[in-house]
FIDREN-971488 format. One line per field, with one value per residue: residue number from 0; x, y, z of N, C-alpha, C, O, CB in turn. Coordinates in steps of 0.2 Angstrom, whole numbers. Glycine has a CB too. Layout:
BEGIN
resi: NUM:... $
npx: X:... $
npy: Y:... $
npz: Z:... $
capx: X:... $
capy: Y:... $
capz: Z:... $
cpx: X:... $
cpy: Y:... $
cpz: Z:... $
opx: X:... $
opy: Y:... $
opz: Z:... $
cbpx: X:... $
cbpy: Y:... $
cbpz: Z:... $
***
This chain:
BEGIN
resi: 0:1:2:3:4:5:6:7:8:9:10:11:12:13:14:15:16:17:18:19:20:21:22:23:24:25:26:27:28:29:30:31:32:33:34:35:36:37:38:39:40:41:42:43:44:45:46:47:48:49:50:51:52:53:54:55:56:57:58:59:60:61:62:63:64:65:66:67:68:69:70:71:72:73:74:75:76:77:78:79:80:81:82:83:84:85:86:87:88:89:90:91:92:93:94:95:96:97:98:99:100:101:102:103:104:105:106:107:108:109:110:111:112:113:114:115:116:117:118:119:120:121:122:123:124:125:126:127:128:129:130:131:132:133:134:135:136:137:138:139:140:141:142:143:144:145:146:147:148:149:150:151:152:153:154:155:156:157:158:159:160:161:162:163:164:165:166:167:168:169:170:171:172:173:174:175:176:177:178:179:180:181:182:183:184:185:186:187:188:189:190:191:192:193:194:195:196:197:198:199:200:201:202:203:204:205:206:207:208:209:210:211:212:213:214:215:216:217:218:219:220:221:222:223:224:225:226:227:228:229:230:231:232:233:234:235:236:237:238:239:240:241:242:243:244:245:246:247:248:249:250:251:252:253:254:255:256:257:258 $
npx: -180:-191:-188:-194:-204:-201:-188:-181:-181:-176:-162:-159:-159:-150:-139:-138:-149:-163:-172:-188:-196:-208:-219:-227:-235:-237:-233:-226:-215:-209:-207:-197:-186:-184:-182:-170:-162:-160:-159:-149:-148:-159:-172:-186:-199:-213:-224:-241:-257:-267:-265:-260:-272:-279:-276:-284:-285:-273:-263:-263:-257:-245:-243:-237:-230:-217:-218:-214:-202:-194:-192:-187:-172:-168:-171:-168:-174:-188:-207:-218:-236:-245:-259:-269:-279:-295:-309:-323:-320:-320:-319:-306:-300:-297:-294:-282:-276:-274:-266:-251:-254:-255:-252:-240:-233:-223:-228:-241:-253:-265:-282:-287:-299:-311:-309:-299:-303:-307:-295:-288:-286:-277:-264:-263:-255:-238:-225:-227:-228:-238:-244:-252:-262:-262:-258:-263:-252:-260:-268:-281:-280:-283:-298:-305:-294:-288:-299:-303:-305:-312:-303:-310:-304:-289:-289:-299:-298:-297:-288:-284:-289:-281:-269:-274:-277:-266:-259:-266:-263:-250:-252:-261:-263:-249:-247:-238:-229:-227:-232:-232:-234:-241:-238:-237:-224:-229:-233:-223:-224:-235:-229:-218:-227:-231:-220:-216:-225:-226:-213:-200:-206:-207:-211:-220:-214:-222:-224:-212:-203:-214:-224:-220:-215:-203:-186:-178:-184:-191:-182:-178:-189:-193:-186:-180:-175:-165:-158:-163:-178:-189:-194:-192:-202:-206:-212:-216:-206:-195:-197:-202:-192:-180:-166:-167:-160:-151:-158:-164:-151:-146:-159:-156:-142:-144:-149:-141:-132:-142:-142 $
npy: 454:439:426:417:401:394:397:394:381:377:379:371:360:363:361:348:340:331:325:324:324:317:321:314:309:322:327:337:336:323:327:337:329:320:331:339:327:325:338:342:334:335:344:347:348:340:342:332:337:332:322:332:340:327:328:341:356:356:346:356:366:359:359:371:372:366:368:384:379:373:385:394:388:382:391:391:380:373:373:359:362:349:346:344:356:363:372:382:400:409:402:398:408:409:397:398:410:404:393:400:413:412:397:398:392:388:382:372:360:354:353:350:350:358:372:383:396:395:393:404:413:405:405:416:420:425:421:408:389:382:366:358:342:331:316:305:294:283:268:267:280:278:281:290:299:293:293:296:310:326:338:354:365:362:350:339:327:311:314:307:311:316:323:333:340:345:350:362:366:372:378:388:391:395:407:417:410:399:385:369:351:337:321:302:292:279:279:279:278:288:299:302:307:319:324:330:337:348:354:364:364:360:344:336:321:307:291:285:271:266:265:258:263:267:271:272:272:285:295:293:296:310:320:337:347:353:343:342:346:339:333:322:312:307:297:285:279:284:292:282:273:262:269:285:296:287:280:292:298:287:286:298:298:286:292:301:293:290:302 $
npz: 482:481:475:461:459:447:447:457:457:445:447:457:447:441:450:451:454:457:465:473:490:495:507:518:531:539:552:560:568:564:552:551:555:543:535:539:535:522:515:505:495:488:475:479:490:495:504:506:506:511:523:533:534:541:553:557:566:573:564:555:560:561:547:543:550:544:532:536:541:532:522:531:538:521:512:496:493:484:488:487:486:489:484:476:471:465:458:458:453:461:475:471:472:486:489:483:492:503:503:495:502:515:521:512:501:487:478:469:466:454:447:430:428:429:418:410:414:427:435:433:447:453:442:438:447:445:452:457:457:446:444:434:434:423:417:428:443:448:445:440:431:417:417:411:407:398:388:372:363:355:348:343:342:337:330:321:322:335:351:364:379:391:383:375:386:390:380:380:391:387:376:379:393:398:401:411:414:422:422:425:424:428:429:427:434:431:419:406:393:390:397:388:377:382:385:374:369:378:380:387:398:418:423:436:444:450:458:457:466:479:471:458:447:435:436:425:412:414:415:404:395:400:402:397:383:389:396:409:421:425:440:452:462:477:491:501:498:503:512:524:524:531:531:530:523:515:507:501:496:486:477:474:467:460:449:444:438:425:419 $
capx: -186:-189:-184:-200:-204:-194:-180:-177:-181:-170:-156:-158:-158:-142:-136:-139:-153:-169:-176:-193:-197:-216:-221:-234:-233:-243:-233:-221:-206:-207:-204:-190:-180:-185:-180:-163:-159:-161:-160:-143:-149:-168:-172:-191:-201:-219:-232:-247:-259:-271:-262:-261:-280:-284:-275:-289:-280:-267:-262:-263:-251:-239:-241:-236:-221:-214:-217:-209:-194:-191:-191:-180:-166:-168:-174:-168:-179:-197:-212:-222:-239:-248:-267:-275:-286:-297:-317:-327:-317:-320:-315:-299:-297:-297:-287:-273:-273:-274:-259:-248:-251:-257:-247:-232:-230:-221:-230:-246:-255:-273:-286:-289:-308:-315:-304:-292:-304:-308:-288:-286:-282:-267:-261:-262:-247:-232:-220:-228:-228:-242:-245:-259:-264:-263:-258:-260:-249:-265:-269:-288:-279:-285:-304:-304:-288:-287:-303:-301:-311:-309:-302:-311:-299:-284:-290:-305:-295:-296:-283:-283:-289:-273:-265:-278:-276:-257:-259:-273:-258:-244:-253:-264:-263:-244:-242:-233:-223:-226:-237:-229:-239:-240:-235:-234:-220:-232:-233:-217:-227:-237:-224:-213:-230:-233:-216:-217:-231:-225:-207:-194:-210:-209:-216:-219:-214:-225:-224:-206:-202:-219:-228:-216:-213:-198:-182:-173:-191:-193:-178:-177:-194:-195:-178:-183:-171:-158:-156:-169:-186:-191:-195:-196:-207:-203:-214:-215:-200:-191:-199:-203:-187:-176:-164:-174:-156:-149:-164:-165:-146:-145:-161:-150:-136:-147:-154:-136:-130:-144:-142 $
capy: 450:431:418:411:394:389:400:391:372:375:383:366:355:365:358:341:336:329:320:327:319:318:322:308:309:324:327:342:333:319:331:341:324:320:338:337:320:326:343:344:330:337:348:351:344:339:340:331:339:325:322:337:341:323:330:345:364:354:346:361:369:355:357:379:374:361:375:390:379:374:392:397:383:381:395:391:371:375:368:361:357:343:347:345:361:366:374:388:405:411:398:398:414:407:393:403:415:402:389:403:418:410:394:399:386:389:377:367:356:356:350:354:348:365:374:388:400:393:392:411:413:402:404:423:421:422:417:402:386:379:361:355:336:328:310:303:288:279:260:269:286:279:280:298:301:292:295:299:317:328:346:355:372:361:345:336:319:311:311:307:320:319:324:339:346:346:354:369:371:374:382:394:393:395:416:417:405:394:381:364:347:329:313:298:287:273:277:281:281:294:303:303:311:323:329:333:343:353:358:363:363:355:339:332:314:303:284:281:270:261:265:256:269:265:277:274:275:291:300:293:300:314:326:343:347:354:338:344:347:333:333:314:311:299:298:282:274:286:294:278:267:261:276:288:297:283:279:299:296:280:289:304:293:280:297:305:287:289:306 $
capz: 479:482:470:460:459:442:446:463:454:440:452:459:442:439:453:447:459:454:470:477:494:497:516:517:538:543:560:558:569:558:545:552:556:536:530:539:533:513:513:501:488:485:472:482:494:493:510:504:513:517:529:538:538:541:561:559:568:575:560:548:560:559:539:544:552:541:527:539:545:526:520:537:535:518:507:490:492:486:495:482:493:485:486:469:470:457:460:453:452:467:479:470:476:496:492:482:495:510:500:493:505:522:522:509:498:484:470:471:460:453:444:426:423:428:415:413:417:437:439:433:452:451:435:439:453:441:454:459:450:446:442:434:433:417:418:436:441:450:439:437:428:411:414:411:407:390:383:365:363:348:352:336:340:337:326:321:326:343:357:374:385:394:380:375:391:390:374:382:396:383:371:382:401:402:398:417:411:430:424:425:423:434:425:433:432:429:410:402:388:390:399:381:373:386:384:366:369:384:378:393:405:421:424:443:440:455:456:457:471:481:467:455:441:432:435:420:407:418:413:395:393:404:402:391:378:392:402:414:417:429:446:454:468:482:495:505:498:508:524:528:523:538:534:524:521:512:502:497:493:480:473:472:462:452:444:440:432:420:415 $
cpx: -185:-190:-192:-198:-198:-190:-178:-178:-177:-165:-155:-156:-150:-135:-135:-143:-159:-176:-182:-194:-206:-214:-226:-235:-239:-240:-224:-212:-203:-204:-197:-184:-180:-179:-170:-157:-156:-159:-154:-144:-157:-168:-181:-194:-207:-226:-238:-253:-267:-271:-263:-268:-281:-283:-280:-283:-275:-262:-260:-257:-243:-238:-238:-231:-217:-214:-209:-203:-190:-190:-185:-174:-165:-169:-173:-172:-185:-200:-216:-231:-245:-257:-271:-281:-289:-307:-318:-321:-315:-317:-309:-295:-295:-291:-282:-269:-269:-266:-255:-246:-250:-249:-237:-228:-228:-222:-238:-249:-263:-275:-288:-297:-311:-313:-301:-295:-305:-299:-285:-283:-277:-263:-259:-256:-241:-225:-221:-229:-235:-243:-250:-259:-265:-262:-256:-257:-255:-267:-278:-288:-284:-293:-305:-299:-286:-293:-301:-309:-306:-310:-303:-306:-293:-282:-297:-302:-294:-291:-287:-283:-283:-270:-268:-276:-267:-254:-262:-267:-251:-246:-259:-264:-255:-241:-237:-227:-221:-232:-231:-238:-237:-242:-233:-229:-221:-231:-230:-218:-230:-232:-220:-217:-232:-228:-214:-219:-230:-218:-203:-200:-208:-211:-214:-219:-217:-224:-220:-206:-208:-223:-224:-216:-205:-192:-179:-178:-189:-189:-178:-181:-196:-191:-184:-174:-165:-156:-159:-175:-190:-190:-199:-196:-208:-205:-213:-208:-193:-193:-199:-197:-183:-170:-164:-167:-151:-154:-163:-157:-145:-151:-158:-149:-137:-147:-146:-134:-133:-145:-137 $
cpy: 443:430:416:407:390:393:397:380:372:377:375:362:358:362:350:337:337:327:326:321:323:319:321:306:313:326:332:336:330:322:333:336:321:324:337:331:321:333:345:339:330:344:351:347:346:336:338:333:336:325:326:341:333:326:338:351:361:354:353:366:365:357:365:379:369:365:379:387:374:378:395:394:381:386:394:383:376:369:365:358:354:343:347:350:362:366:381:395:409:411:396:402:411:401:395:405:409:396:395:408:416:404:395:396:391:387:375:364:357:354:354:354:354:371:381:395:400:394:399:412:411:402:411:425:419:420:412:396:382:373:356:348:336:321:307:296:281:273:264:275:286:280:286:299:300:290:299:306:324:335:351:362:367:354:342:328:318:308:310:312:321:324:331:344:349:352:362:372:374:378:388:398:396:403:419:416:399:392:375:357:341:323:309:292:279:271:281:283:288:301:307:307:318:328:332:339:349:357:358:362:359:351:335:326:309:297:280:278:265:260:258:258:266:271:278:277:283:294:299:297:308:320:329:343:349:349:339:344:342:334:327:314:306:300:290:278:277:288:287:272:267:269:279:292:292:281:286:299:292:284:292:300:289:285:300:300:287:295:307 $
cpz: 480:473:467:460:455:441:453:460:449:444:454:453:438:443:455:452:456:459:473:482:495:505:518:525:542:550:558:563:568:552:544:552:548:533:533:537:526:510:506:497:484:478:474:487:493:499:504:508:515:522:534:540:539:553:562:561:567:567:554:553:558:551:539:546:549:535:530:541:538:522:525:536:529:511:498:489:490:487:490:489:488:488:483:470:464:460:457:455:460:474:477:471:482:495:488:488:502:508:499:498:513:525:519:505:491:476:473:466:461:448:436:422:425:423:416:417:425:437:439:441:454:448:435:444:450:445:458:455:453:440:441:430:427:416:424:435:443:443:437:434:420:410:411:405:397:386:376:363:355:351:345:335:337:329:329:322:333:344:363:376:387:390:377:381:391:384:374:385:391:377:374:389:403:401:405:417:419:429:425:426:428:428:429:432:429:422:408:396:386:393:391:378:375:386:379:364:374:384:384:397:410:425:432:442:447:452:458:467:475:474:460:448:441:430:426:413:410:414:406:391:394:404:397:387:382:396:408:414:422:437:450:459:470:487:502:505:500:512:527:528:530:539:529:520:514:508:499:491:487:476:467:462:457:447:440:436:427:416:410 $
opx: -180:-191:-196:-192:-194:-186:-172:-176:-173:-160:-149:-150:-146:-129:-131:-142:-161:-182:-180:-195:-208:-209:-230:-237:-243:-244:-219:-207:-197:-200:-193:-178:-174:-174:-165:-151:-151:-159:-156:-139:-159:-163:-182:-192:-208:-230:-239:-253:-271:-275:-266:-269:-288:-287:-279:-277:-272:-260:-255:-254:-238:-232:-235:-227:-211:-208:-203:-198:-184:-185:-180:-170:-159:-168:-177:-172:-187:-198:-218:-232:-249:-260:-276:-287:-286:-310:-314:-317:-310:-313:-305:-289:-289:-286:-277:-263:-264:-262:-253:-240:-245:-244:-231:-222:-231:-220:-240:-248:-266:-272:-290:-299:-316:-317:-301:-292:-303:-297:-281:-277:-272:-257:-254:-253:-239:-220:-217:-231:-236:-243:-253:-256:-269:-266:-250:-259:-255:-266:-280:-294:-288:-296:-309:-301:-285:-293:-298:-315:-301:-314:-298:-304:-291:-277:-300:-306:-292:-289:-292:-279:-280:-268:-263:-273:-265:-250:-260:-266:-248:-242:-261:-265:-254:-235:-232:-222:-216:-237:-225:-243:-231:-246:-229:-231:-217:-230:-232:-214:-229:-232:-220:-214:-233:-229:-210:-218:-234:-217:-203:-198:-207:-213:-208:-225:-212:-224:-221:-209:-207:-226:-228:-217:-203:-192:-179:-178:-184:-191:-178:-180:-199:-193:-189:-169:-159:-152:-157:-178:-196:-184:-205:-191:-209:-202:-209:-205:-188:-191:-196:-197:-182:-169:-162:-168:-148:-150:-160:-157:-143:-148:-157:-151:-133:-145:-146:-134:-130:-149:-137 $
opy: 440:433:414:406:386:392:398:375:367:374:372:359:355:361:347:331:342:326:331:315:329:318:325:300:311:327:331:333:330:320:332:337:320:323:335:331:318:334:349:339:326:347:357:341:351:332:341:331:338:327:324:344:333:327:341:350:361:359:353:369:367:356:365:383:369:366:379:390:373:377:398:397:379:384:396:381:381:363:370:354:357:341:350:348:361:361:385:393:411:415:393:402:411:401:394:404:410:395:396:408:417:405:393:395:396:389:376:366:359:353:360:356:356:375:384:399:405:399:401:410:414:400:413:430:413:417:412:397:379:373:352:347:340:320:306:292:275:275:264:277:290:281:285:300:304:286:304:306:325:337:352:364:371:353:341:323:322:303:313:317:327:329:335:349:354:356:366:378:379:380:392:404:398:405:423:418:397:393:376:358:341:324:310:287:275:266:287:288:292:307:313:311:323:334:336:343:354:362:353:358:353:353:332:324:305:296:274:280:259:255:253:254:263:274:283:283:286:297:304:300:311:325:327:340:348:350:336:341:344:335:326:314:301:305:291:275:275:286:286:267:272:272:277:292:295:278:286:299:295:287:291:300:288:283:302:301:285:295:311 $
opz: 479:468:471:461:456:436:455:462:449:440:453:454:434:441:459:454:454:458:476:480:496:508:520:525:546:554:555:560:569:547:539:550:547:529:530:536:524:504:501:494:480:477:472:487:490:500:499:514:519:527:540:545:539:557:567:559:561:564:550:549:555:548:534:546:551:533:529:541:538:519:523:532:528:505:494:484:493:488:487:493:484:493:484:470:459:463:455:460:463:477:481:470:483:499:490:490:505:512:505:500:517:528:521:505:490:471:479:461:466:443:436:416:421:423:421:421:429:441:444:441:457:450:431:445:452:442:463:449:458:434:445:424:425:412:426:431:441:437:431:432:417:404:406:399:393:382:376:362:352:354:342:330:333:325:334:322:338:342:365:376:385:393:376:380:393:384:371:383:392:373:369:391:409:401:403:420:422:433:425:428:431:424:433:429:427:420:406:394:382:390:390:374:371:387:380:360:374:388:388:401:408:431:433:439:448:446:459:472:473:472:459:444:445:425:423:410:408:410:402:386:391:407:394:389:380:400:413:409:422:439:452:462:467:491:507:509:499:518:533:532:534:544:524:514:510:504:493:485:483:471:461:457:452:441:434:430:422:411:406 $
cbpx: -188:-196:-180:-203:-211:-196:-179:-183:-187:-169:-159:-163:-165:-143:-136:-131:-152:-167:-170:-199:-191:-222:-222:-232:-226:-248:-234:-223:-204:-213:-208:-190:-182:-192:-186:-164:-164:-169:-160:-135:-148:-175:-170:-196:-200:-218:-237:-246:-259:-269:-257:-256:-287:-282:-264:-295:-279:-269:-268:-273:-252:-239:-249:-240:-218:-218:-226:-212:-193:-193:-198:-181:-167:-170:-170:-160:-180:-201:-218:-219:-242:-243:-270:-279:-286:-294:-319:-337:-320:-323:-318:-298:-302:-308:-288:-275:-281:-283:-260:-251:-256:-265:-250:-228:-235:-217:-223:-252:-252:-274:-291:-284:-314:-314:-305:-286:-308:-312:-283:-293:-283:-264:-267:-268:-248:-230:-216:-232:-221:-246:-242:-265:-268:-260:-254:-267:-241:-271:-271:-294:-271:-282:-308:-299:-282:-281:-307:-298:-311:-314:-292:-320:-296:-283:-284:-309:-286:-301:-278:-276:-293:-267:-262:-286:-279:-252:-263:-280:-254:-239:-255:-270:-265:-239:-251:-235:-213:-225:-244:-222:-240:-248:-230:-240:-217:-239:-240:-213:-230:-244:-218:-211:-234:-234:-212:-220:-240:-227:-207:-188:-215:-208:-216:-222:-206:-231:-224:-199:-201:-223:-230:-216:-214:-201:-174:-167:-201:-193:-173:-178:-199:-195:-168:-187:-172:-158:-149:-169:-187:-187:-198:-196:-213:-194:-220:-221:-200:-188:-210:-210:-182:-171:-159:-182:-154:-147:-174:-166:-143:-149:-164:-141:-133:-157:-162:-131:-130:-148:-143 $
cbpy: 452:425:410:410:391:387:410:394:368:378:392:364:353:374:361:337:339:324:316:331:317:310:326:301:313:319:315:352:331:315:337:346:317:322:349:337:314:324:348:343:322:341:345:355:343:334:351:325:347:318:321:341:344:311:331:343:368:346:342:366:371:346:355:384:372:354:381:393:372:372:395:395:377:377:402:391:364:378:373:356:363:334:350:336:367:359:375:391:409:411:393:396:421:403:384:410:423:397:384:405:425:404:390:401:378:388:368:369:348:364:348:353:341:369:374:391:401:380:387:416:412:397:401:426:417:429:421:403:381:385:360:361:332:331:308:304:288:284:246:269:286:275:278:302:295:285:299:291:321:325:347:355:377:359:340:338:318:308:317:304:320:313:319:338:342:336:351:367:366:366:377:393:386:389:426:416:411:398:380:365:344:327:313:295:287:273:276:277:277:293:296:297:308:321:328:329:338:348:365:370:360:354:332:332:311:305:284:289:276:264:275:251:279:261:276:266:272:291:300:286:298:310:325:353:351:361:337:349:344:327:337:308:312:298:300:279:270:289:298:275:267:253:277:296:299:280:279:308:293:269:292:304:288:276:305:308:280:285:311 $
cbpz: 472:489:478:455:458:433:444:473:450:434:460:463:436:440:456:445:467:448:477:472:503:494:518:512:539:543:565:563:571:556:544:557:561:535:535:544:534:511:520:504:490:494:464:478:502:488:515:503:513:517:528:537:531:536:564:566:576:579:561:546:567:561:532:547:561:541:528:545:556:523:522:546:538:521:508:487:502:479:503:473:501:487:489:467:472:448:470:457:447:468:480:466:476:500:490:478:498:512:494:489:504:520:520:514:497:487:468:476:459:453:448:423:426:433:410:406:415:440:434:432:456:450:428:441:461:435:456:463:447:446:445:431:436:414:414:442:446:452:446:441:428:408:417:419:413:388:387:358:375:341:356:336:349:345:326:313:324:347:359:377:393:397:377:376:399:387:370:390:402:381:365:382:407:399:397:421:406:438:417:431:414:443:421:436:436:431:406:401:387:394:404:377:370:392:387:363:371:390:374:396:405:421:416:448:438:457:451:454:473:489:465:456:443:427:440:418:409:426:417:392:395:411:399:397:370:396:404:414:407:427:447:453:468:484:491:506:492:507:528:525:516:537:537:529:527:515:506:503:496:484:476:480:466:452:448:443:433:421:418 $
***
């Protein structure tokens, strides 16, 4: 039987690796010179798949072999594939079937303003992880994001959506036990309340690096009570750096000095 998602991510944070490289490229042979470069200091990789629909077929094949020749050479890495879905029930049957069964990713992220009912189809595939937005690292997260709204099942006091929704996932959507949430390294702060509310869950940490998310907040906020729990996302400030291996490295290294 394969591996789920949080039993091949923790197998990795067991092995004391935290670094996810985004795959912000779009062009499989760029990938595979990437994948080879990092493969022994990642704990998962992250196709964005922008990218590979903005190249149409083409494109969407390179994102099917950059999957298949991470799965072949790699089997214990998961794919997580970054495509914030989320639409009426239905259509989340197609894109389940089409991310999960089709392409073969291993994780994906997704939106939670339709709610847990629309996600039923993802949330229903207990050996996949499913990561749904809650504090994105983007400077315009908070228009949304930290609206204070009053969650009358829980309290008649207002929170921050983000922090409602964080509460929905950890107190209704997670019975598979393969939800996990996105936090962006931007706000450490919220990072710290998110992980209060969400216990070992975990959290994809976007930001770190071009974005400028801050490593050491990240982890101070960001571990779950086993020293774990964190998954940080490094996208251009490694595929793109002069040598992407040495960038994924020092990452690596920053992140064990501060565990």
């Amino acid at each position: 039987m394969d591996k789920s998602f949080l039993d091949k991510i923790t197998a990795k944070w067991d092995e004391g690796k935290f670094v996810c490289v985004g795959l912000d490229k779009g062009e499989f042979e760029f990938d595979k010179t990437i994948i080879d470069q990092t493969f022994d200091l990642v704990c998962a990789y992250k196709p964005q798949s922008a990218f590979y629909e903005a190249g149409g077929s083409a494109g969407l094949e390179d994102l099917k072999k950059t999957i298949d020749y991470i799965h072949q050479n790699h089997p214990d890495i998961p794919v997580i594939l970054d495509a914030k879905r989320g639409d009426i029930g239905n259509t989340n049957e197609i894109y389940a079937k089409a991310i999960f069964d089709d392409l073969g990713a291993d994780a994906v992220t997704v939106s939670p303003y339709l709610g847990k009912e629309s996600l039923e189809p993802f949330l229903k595939r207990a050996d996949k992880g499913i990561i749904v937005l809650v504090k994105t690292s983007n400077p315009g997260a908070g228009e949304f994001q930290d609206l204070q709204v009053e969650d009358p099942e829980r309290s008649r006091m207002g929170k921050p959506l983000y922090q409602i929704i964080a509460q929905h996932i950890a107190d209704n959507w997670n019975t598979n036990n393969n939800c996990a949430v996105v936090v962006g390294a931007t706000y450490p702060e919220e990072l710290k309340k998110v992980r209060e509310i969400v216990g070992e869950m975990p959290i994809l940490v976007p930001g770190i690096g071009a974005q400028g998310g801050d490593l050491e907040d990240t982890i101070k906020n960001g571990l779950n009570s086993k020293k774990q729990g964190i998954i940080i996302s490094s996208s251009r400030g490694i595929i793109f750096a002069p040598d992407p291996r040495q960038a994924a490295l020092k990452l690596h290294q920053d992140i064990k000095k501060l565990l």
